[in-house]
C-alpha positions as CSV (number, residue, x, y, z in Angstrom):
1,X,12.4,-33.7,19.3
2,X,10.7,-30.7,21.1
3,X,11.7,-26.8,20.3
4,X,13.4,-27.0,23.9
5,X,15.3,-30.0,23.5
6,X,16.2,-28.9,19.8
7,X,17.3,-25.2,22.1
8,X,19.4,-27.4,24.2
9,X,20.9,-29.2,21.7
10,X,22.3,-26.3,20.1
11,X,23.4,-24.5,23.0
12,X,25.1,-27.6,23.8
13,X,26.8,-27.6,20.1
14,X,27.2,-23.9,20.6
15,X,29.1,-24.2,24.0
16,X,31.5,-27.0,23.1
17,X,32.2,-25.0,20.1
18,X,33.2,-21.8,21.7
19,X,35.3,-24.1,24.6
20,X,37.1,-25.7,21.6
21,X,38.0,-22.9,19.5
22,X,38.9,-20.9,23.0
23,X,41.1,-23.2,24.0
24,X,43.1,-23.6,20.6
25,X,43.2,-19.5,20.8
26,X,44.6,-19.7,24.1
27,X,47.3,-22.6,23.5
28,X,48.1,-20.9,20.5
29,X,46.9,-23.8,17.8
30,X,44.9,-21.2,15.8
31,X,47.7,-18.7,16.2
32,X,47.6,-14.5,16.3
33,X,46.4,-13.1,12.8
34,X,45.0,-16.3,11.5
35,X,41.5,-15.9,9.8
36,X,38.8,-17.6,10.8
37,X,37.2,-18.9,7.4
38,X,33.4,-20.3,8.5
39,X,33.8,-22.9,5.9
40,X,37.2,-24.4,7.5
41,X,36.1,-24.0,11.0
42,X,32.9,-25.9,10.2
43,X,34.9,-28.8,8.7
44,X,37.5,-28.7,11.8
45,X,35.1,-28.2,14.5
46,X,32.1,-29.8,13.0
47,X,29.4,-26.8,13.8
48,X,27.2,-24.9,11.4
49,X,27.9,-21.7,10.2
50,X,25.2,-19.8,12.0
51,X,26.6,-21.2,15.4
52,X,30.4,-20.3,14.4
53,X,29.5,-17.2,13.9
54,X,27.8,-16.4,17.1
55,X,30.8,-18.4,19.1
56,X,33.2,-16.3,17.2
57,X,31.2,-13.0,18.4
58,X,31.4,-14.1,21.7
59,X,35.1,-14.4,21.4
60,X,34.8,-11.4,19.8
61,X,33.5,-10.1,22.9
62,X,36.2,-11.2,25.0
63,X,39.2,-10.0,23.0
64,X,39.9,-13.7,21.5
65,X,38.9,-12.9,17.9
66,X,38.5,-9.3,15.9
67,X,36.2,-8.6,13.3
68,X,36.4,-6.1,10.9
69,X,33.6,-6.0,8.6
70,X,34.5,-7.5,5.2
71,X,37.7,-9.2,6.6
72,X,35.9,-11.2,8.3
73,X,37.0,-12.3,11.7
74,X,40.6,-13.2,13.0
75,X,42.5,-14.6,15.5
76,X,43.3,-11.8,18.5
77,X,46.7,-10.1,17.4
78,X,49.5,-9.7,20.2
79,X,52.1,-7.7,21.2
80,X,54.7,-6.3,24.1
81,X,52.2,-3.7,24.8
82,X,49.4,-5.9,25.4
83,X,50.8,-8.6,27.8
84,X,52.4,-5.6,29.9
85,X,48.6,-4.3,30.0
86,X,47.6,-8.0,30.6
87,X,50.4,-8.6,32.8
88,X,49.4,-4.9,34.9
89,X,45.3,-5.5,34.9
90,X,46.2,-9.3,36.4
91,X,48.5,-7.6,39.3
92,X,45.5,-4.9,40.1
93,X,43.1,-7.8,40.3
94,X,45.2,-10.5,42.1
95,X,46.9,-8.7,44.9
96,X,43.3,-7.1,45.8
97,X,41.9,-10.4,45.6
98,X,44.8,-11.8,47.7
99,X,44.0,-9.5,50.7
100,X,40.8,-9.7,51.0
101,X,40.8,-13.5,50.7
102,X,43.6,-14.0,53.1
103,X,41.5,-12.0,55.5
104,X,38.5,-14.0,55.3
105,X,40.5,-17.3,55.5
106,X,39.2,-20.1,56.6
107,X,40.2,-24.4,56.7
108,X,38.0,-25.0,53.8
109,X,39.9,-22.3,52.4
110,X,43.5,-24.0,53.4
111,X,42.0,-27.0,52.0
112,X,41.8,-26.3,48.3
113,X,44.8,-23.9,48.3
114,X,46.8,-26.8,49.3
115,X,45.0,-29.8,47.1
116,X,45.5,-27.1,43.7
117,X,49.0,-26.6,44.7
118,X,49.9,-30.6,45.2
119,X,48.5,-31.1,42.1
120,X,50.2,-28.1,40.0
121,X,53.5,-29.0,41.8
122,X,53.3,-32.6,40.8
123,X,52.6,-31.7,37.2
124,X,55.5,-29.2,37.4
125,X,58.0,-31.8,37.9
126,X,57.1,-33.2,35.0
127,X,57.4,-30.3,33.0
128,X,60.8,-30.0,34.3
129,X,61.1,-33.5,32.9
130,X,60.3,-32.4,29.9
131,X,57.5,-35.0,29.9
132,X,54.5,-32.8,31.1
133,X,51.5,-31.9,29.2
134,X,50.7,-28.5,28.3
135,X,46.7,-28.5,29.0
136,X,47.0,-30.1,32.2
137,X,50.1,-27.5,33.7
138,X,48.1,-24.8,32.6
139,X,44.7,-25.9,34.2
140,X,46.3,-26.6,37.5
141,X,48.2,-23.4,37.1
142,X,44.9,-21.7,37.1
143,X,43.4,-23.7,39.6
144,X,45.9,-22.5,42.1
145,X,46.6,-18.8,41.9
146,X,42.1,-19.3,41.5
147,X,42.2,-21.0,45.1
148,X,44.3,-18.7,46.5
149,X,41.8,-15.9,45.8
150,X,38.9,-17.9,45.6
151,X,37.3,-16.6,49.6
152,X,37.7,-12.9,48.0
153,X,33.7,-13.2,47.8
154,X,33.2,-11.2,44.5
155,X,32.6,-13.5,42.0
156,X,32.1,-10.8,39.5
157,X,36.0,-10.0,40.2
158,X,36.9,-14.1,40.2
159,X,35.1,-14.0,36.1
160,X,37.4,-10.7,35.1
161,X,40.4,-12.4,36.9
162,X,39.8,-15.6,35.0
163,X,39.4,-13.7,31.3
164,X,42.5,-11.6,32.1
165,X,44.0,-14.7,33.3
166,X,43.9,-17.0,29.9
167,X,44.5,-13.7,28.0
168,X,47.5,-13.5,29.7
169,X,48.2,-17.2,29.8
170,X,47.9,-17.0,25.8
171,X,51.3,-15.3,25.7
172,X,53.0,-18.0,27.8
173,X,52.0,-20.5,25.0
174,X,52.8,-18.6,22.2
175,X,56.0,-16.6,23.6
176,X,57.3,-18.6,26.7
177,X,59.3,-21.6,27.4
178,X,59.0,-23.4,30.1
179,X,61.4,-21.3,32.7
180,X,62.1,-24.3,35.1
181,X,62.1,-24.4,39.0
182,X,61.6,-20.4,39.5
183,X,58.2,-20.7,38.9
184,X,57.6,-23.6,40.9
185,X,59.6,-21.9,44.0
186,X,57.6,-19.5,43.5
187,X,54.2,-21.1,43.7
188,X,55.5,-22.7,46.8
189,X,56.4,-19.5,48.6
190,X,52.7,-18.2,47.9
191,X,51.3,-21.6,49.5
192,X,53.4,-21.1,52.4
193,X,52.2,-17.3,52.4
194,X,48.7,-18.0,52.3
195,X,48.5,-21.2,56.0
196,X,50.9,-18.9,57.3
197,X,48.1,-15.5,56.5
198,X,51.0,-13.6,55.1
199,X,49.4,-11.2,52.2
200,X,52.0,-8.6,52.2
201,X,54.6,-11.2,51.3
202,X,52.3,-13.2,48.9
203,X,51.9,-10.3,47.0
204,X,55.7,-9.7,47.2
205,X,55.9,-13.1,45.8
206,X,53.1,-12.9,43.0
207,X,54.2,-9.4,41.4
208,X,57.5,-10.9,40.9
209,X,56.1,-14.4,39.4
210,X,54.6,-11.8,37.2
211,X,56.7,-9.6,36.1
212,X,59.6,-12.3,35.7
213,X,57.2,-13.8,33.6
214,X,56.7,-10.9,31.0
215,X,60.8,-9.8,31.3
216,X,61.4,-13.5,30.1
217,X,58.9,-13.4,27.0
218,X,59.9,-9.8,26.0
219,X,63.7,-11.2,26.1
220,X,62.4,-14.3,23.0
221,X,61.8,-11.2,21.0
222,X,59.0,-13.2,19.8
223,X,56.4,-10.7,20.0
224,X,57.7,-7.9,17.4
């Protein structure tokens, strides 16, 4: 094996480390204020030690993971603070990113707004059902509130909109239940919002979906 291919190989290792780990952060299987032991993350997610540690730097990075010098590292705490910060940075980068790519609409545009939304609506009934899966909802979730902004043209504001996105996403897993048809109203008033051009009521419609959102967890008294 070459020095590049043996490179490749353990970026590969590296990034399918840091996806797995990320994800189980943001679902909430490694929950807030667990340590992160190398020794037990190498067993679970079968990665050496040196690339742990540089995944959980990067995660570090993002606000996934602290580190505190002889502590070691641990999952991100939370708090009500936080998601309303979360919950505030989202609806600064959203609505902005609503405008501008309502404004520069176009039918490709139209076209993955409304392909997101048929699949998050179908995977809402489910949830309803109670039969849904977790990791699916929350990827078509983010799939449509990303289409709706996704002709913004900044992609350096669609990569912080993502981060603050599954931050914020993080709380719904760890201090949300599943609040039912509201949600899924609501996603369908934005669709309608965005063939009909209507930003000022899609943002109408998302700061509520928001802040409903955070007035529901901060009611489970979950977060101390």
């Amino acid at each position: 094996m070459s020095l590049t291919e043996r490179g490749e190989e353990s970026a590969a290792v590296s990034d399918d480390g840091y996806r797995r780990i990320r994800t189980d952060i943001v679902f909430g299987r490694l929950p807030p204020g667990q340590k992160l032991k190398l020794e037990g993350l190498r067993e679970a997610y079968g990665a050496s030690v040196s690339t742990l540690r540089e995944v959980l730097n990067r995660l570090v990075a993002e606000g996934f993971v602290t580190a505190e010098g002889k502590r070691g590292f641990e999952v991100a705490p939370v708090s009500a603070e936080n998601l309303k910060e979360l919950a505030g940075l989202r609806l600064l980068l959203e609505t902005y990113a609503l405008r501008v790519s309502f404004a520069n609409a176009d039918v490709e545009w139209e076209g993955r707004v409304v392909s997101a939304h048929h699949k998050l609506e179908s995977t809402e009934r489910l949830m309803e059902s109670g039969i849904g899966e977790l990791e699916q909802w929350k990827r078509y979730d983010g799939e449509f509130h990303h289409a709706l902004i996704s002709n913004c043209g900044s992609q350096v504001l669609l990569q912080t909109h993502a981060l603050i996105f599954d931050k914020y996403f993080r709380y719904q897993m760890i201090a949300f239940t599943y609040r039912g048809r509201e949600p899924s109203e609501q996603h369908m008033a934005l669709r309608k919002c965005a063939l009909s051009r209507n930003a000022e009521e899609a943002e109408t419609v998302l700061r509520a979906h928001v802040n409903n959102c955070v007035e529901h967890a901060l009611a489970t008294k979950s977060l101390g």
